[in-house]
RODO-2510 file (C-alpha; in nm, 4 decimals, decimal comma):
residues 233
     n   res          X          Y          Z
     1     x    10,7514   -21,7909    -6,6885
     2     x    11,0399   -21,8881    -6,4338
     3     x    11,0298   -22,2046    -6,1883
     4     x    11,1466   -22,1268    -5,8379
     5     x    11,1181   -22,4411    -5,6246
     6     x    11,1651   -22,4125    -5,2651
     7     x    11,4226   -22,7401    -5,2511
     8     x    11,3578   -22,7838    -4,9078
     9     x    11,5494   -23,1442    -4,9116
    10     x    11,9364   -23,2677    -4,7915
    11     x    12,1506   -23,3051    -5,0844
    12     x    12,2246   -23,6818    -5,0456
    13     x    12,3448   -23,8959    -5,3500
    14     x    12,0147   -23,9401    -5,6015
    15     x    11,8286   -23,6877    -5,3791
    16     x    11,5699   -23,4228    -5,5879
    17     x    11,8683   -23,2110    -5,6299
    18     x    12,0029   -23,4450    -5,8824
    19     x    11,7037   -23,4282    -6,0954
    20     x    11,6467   -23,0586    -6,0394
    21     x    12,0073   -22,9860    -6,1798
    22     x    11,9146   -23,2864    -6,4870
    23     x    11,6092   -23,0738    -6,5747
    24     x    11,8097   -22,7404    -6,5678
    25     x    12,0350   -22,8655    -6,7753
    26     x    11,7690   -22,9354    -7,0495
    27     x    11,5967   -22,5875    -6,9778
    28     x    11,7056   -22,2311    -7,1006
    29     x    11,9619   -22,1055    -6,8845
    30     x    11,7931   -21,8504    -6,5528
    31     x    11,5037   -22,0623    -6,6014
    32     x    11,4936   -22,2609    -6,3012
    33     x    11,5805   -22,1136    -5,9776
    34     x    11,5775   -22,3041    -5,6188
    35     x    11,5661   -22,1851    -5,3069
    36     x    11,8450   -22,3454    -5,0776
    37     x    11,7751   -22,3978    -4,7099
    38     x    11,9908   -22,5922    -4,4592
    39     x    11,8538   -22,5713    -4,1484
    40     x    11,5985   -22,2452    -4,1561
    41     x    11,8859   -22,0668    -4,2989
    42     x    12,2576   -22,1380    -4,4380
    43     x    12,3924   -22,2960    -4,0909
    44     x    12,2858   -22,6051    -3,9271
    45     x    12,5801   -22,6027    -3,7164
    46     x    12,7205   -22,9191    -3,8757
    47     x    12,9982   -22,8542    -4,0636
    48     x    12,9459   -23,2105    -4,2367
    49     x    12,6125   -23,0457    -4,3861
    50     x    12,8304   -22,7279    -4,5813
    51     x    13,0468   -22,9482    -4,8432
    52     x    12,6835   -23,1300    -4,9604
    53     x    12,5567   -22,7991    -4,9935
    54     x    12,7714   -22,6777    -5,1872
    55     x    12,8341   -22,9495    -5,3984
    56     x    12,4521   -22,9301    -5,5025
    57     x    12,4374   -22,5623    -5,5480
    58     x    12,7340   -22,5492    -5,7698
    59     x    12,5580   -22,8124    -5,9500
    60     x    12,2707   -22,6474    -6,0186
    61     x    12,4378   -22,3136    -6,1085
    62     x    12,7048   -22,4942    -6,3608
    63     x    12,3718   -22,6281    -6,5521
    64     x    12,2291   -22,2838    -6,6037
    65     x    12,0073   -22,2882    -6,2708
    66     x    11,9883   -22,0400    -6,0219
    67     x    11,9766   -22,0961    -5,6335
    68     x    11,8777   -21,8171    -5,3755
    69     x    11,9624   -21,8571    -4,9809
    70     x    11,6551   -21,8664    -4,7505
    71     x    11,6279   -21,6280    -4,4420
    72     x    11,3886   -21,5742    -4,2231
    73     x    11,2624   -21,2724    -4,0938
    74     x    11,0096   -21,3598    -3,8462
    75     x    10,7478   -21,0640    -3,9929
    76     x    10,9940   -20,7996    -3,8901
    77     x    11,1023   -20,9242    -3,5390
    78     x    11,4433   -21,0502    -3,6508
    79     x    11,6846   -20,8373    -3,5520
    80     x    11,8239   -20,6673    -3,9287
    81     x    12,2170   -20,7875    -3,8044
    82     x    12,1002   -21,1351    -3,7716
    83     x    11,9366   -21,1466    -4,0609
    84     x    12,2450   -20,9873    -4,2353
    85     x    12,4686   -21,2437    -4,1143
    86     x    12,2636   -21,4755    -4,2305
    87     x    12,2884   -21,3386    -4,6090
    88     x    12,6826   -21,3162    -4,5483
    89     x    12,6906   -21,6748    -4,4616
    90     x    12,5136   -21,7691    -4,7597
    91     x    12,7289   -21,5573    -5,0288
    92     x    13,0486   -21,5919    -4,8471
    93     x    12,9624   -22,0191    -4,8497
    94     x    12,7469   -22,1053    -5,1195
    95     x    12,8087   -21,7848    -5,3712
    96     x    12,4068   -21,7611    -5,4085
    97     x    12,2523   -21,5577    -5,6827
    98     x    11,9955   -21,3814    -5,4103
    99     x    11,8280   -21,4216    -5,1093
   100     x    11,4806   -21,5586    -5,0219
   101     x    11,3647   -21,3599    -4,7817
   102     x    11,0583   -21,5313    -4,5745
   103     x    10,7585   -21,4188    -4,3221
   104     x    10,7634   -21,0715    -4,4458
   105     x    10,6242   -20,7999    -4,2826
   106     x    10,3147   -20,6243    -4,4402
   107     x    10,3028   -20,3193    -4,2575
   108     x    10,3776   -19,9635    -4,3530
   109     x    10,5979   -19,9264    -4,0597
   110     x    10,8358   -20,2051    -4,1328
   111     x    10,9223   -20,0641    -4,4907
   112     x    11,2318   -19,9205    -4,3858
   113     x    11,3616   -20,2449    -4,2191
   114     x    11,3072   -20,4401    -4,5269
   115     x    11,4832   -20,1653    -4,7737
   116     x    11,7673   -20,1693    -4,5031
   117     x    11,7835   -20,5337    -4,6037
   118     x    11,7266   -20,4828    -4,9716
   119     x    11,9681   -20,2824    -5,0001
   120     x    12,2156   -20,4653    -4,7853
   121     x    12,1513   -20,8289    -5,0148
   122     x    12,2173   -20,5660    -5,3649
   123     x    12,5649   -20,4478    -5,2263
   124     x    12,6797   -20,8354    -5,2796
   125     x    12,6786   -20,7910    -5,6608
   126     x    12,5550   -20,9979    -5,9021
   127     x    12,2435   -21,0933    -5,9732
   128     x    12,1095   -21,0164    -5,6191
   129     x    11,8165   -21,1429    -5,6315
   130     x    11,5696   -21,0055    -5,3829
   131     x    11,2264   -21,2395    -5,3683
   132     x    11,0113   -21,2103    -5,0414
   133     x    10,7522   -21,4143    -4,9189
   134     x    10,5160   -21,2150    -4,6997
   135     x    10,2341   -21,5609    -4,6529
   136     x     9,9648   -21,3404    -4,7196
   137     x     9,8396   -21,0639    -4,8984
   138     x    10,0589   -20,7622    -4,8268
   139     x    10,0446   -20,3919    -4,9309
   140     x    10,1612   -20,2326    -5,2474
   141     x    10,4746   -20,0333    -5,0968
   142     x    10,6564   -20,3715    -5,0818
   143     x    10,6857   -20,3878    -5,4506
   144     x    10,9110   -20,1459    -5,4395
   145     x    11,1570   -20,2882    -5,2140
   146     x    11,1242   -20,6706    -5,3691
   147     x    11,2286   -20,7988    -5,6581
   148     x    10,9443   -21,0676    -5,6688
   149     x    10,6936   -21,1151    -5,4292
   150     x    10,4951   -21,4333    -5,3653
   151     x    10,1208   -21,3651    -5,4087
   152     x     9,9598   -21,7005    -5,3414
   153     x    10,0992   -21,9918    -5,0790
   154     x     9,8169   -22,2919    -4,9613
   155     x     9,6753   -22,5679    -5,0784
   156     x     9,6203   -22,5579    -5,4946
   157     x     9,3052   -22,7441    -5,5139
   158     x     9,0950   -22,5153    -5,2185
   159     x     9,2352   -22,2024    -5,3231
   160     x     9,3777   -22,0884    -5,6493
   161     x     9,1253   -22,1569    -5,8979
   162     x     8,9185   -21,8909    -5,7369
   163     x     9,1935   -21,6965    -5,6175
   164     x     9,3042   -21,3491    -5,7783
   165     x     9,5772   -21,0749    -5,6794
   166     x     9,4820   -20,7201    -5,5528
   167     x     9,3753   -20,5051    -5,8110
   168     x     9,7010   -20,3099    -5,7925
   169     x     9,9503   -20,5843    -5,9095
   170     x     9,7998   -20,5356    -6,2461
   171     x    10,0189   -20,2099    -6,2744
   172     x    10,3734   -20,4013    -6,2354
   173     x    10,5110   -20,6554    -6,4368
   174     x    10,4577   -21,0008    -6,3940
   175     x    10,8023   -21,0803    -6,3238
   176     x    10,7447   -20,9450    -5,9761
   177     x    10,4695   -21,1936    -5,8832
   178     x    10,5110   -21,5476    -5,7597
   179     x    10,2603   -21,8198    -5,7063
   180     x    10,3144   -22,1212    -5,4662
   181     x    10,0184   -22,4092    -5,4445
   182     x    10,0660   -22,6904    -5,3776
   183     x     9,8654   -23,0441    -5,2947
   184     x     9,7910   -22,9951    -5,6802
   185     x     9,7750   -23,3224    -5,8822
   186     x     9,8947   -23,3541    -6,2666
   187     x     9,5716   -23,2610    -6,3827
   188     x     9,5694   -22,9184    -6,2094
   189     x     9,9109   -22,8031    -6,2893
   190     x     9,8080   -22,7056    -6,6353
   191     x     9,5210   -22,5103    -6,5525
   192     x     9,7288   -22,3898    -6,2402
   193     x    10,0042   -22,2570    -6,4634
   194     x     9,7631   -22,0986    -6,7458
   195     x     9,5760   -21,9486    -6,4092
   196     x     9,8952   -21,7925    -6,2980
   197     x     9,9809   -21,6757    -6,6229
   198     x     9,6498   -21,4745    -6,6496
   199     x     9,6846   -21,3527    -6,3017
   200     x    10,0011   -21,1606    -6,3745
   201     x    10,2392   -21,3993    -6,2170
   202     x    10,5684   -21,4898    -6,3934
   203     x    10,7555   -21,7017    -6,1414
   204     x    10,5612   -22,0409    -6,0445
   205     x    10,6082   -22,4002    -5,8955
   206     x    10,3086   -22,6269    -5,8908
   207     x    10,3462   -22,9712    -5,6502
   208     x    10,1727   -23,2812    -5,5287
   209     x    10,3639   -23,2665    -5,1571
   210     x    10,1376   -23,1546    -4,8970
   211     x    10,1300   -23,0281    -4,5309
   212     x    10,3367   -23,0741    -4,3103
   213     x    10,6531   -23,0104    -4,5233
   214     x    10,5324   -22,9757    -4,9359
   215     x    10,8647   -22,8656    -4,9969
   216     x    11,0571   -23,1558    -4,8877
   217     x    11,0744   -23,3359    -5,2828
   218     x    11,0025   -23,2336    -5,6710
   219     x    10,6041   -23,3234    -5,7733
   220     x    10,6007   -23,6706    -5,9566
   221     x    10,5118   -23,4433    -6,2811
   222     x    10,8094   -23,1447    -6,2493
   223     x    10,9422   -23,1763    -6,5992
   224     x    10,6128   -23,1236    -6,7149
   225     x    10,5571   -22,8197    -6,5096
   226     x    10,8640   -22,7214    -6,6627
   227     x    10,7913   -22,7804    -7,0159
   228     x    10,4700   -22,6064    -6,9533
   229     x    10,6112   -22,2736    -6,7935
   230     x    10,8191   -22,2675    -7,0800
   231     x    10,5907   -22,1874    -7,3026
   232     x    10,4183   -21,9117    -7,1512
   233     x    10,5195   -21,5664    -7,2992
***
């Protein structure tokens, strides 16, 4: 089971980048992967903001992490050459090894703008890593057009122990499926990982930060979560 952790936080001196690249660095190499995000994209229109960035990506990357760019896609209503020149930005600046591409559409109609930008993010080479994040359950075409696609985003506690995936993810690998609560104390990350694990998921992160922002640190127990996605086969 991977880690992808939405590191949602500046890169400052002893910010969570610093242990997210110390726990990498411990960890088989591709098996923690972060999801970058400046400012709702690569560009906050600072140019003080792009050395930091990069300093903490190439971090991560030297230590056998992996870092995606975020874009977002308002559902659709971003226009595809905005979104494009958002993925530019964030190979031609950071050298990424994907793109995270959020608020996915769900309907049939908008496959063909999303495998426009599929196929535009796998002409960069590389790795190329496609994962989409749709914030609620979405339809079945998607899979093909997505690398991974994130199953399962609210609050851990409420909603995943009773939560499972459409029938039809059951017919794809797991290493297309990725679960996201969070507000989950220690206790629950075990169960939460051994729940994902026998929901078909294969990409995970598990964390104690809650609403407004949980993605603005690392939960107090992330080398645990870790350790524990480690061992599932």
């Amino acid at each position: 089971m991977k880690v992808l952790v939405p590191a949602y936080f500046y890169p400052v001196a002893n910010s969570p980048w610093a242990r997210l690249t110390n726990v990498a660095s411990t960890a088989p190499a591709g098996t923690i992967y972060a999801i970058a995000n400046v400012a709702n994209g690569p560009d906050s229109g600072q140019s003080a903001d792009i050395a930091p960035y990069q300093q903490a990506i190439n971090g991560l990357r030297a230590k056998g992490g992996r870092v995606l760019g975020y874009v977002s896609t308002s559902y659709g209503a971003r226009p595809a050459a905005a979104v494009k020149a958002d993925i530019d930005l964030w190979y031609s600046r950071y050298g990424v090894d994907g793109i995270f591409l959020d608020e996915q559409a769900t309907t049939a109609a908008m496959l063909p703008h999303y495998r426009e930008l599929h196929d535009y993010i796998k002409g960069k080479g590389g790795e190329a890593l496609v994962v989409a994040n749709p914030g609620t359950t979405t339809i079945e075409g998607y899979l093909s057009i997505n690398d991974v696609t994130c199953v399962f985003e609210t609050d851990g506690p409420s909603g995943f122990p009773s939560w499972t995936p459409p029938a039809w993810t059951g017919n794809y690998p797991a290493a297309e499926f990725y679960v996201l609560p969070y507000h989950s104390s220690a206790a629950n990350m075990a169960d939460f990982v051994a729940r994902a694990a026998a929901n078909n998921a294969g990409w995970i992160y598990v964390t104690d930060d809650t609403l407004p922002n949980p993605w603005d640190t690392l939960p107090s127990y992330f080398e645990a979560l870790v350790a524990a996605a480690m061992l599932v086969k």
